[in-house]
C-alpha positions as CSV (number, residue, x, y, z in Angstrom):
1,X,6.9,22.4,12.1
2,X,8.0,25.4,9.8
3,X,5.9,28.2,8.6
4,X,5.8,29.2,4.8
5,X,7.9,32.2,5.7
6,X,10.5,30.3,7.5
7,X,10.6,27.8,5.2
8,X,10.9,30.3,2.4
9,X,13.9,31.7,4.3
10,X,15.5,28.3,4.5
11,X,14.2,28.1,0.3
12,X,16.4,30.9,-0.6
13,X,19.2,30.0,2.1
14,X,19.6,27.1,-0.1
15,X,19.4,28.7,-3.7
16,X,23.0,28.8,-3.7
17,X,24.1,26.1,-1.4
18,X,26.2,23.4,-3.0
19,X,24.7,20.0,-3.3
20,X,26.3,17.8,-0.2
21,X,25.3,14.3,-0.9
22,X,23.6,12.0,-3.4
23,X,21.3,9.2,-3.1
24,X,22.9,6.5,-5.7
25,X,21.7,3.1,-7.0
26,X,22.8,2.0,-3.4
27,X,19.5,4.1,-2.3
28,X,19.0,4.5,1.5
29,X,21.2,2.6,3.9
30,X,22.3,2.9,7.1
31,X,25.7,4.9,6.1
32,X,23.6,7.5,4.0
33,X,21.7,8.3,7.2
34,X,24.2,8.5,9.4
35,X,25.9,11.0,7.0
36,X,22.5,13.1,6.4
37,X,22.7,13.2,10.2
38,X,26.1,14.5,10.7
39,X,25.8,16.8,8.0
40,X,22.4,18.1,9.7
41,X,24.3,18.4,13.1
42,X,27.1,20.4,11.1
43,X,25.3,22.7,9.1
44,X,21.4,22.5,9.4
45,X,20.4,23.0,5.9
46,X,21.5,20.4,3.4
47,X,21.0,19.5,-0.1
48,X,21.1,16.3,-1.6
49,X,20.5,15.4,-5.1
50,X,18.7,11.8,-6.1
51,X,20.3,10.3,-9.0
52,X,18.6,8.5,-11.8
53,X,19.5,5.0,-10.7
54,X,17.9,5.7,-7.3
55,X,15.5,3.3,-6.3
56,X,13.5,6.2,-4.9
57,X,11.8,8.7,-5.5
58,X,13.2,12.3,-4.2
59,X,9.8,12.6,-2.7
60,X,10.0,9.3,-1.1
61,X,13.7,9.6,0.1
62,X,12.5,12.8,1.5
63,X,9.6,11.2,3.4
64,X,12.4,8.3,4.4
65,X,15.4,11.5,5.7
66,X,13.2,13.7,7.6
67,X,11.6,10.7,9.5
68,X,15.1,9.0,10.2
69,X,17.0,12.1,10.8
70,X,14.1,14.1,12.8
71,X,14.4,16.4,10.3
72,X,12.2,19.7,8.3
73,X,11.5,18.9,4.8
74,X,12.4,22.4,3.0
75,X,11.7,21.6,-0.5
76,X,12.3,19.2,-3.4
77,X,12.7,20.5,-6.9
78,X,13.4,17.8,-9.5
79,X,15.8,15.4,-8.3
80,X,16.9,17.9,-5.5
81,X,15.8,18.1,-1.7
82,X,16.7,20.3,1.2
83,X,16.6,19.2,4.5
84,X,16.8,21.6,7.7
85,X,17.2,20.8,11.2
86,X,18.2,23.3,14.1
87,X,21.2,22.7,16.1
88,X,19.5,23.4,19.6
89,X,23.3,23.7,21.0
90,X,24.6,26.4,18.5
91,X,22.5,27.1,16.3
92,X,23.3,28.8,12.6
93,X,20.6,29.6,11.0
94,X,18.2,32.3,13.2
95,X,14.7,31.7,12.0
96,X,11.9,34.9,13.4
């Protein structure tokens, strides 16, 4: 579980962070999860952007990521979310 300050850390980490992946018409699938995953493993804080054809919600795909990817929820503005997840071999990010 983050606190607010890590999690505000991770917030502005993110402020200028590309977006990685979207969540399409297709919604969640297998595919999408495995790539959230790998992405997660990769780089521990992603963004990912829900189109308007989504099926979803960005708060429910978030609620559907973080539980299928063991996953942080950082934040969802909009159509955006950020997920975070430490890399317990080699980490990136150092959150104290």
């Amino acid at each position: 579980m983050l606190t607010s300050k890590q999690r505000a850390k991770l917030r502005s980490l993110a402020n200028t962070m590309e977006t990685i992946l979207q969540i399409g018409k297709g919604g969640i699938n297998d595919q999408l999860i495995k790539q959230v995953d790998d992405a997660l493993t990769a780089r521990e804080l992603i963004k990912l952007h829900v189109l308007e054809t989504a099926p979803e919600t960005p708060r429910e795909a978030m609620g559907v990521l973080t539980e299928a990817t063991n996953s942080e929820p950082v934040q969802v503005i909009g159509r955006r979310l950020v997920l975070y997840r430490r890399n317990e071999k080699e980490p990136v990010i150092q959150l104290d």
